[in-house]
C-alpha positions as CSV (number, residue, x, y, z in Angstrom):
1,X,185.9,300.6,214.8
2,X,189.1,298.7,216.2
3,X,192.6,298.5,213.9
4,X,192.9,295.6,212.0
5,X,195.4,293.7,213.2
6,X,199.0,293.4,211.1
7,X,199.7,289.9,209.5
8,X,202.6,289.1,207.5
9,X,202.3,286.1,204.6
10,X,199.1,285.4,206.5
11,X,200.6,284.9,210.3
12,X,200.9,287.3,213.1
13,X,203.1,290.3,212.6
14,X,205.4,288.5,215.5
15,X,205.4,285.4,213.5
16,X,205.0,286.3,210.2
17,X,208.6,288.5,210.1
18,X,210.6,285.7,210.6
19,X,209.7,284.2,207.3
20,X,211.3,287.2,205.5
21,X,214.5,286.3,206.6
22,X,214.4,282.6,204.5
23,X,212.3,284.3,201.7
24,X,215.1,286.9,201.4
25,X,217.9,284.3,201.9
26,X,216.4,282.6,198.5
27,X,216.0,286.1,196.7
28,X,220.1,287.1,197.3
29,X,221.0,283.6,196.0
30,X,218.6,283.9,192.9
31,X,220.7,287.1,192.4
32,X,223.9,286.1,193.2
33,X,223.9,284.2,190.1
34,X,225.3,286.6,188.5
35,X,228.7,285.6,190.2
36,X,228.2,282.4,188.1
37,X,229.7,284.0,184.6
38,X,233.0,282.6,185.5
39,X,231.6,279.1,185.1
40,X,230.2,280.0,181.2
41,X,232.8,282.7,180.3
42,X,234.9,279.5,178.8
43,X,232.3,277.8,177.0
44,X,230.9,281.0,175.3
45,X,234.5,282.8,174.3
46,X,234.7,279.1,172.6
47,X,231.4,279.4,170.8
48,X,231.0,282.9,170.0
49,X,235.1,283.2,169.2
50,X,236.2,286.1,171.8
51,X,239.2,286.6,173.4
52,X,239.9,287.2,177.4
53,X,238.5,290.7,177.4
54,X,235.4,290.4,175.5
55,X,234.4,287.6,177.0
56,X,234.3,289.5,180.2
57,X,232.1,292.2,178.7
58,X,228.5,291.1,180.0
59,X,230.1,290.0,183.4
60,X,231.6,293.7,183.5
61,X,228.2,295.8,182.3
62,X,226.5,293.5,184.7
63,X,228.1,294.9,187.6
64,X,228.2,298.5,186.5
65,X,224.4,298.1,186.1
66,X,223.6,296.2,189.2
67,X,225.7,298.9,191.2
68,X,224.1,301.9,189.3
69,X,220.7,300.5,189.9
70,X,220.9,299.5,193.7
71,X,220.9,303.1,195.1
72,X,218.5,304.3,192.7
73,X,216.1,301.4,194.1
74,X,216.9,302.0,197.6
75,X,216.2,305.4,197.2
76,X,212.4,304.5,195.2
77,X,211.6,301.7,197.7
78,X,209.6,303.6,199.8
79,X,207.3,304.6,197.0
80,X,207.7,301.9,194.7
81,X,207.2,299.3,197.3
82,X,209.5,296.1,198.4
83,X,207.0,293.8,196.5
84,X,206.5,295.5,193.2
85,X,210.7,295.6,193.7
86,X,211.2,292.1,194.4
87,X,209.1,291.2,191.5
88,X,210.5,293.8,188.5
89,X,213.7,292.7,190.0
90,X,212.9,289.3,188.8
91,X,211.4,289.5,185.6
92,X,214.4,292.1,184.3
93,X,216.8,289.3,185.7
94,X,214.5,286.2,184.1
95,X,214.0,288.1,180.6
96,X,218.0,289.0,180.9
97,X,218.7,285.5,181.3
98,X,216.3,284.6,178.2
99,X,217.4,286.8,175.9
100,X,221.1,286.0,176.4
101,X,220.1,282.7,175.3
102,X,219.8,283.7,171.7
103,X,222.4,286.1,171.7
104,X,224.6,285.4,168.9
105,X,227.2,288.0,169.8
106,X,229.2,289.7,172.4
107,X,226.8,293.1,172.5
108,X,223.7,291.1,172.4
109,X,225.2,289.4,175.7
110,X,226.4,292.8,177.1
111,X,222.7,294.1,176.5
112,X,220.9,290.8,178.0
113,X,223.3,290.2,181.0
114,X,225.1,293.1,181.6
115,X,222.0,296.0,181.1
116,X,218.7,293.8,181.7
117,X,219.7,291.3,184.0
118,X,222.0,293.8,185.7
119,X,219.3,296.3,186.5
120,X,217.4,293.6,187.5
121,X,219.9,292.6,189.6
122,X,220.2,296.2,191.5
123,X,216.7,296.4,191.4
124,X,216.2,293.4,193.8
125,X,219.2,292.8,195.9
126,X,218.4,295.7,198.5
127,X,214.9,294.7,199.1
128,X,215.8,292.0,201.7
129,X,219.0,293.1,202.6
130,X,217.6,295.9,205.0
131,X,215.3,292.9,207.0
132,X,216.8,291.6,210.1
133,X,218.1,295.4,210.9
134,X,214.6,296.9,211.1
135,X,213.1,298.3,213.9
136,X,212.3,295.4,216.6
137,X,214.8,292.6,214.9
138,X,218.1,293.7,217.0
């Protein structure tokens, strides 16, 4: 019985591994929405009546959540697996996003954007980050 031979998204191993290096490219700039807030911080301190500081609050528990969860994940990864990552990483970030669409007050935000989409956030931004350095890409 002879080894199967590796494929990655269906192409040769020595194909295949470039292709994580767009796919990932898309995955950190799907995430790095998060560095959007300053672009609705105005709007909603408008809407929802809230000065400087509390208008800062998701943006702020966003981070702290996002840099909790990225070591945590980058410790699991092994185990957990860089797909099943990629992909709770996304829906935390998607239902974050959805639920701070009805929010109605500053700690509904802070909960949706900072502590969902946040830890979804950490959760997914170290899978591809670790690509091009592996073993065979320098």
């Amino acid at each position: 019985m002879g080894t199967r031979p590796v494929k990655v998204l269906g192409w040769p191993a020595l194909q295949g591994r470039w292709l994580l290096i767009p796919l990932g490219l898309l995955v950190l700039l799907g995430l790095g929405s998060v560095y959007a807030w300053s672009l609705f911080r105005d709007p909603l301190a408008q809407e929802l009546g809230l000065n400087a500081t509390e208008s800062l609050l998701p943006f702020t528990f966003g981070l702290l959540f996002y840099s909790a969860f990225m070591p945590i994940t980058g410790f699991g990864l092994p185990r957990l697996g860089t797909r099943r990552a990629t992909v709770l990483g996304g829906l935390l970030v998607g239902l974050g996003y959805i639920l701070a669409g009805w929010a109605t007050d500053v700690w509904r935000l802070v909960l949706a954007c900072g502590a969902i989409a946040g830890t979804g956030i950490g959760v997914a931004y170290g899978v591809p980050l670790p690509t091009p350095s592996g073993r065979g890409w320098v």
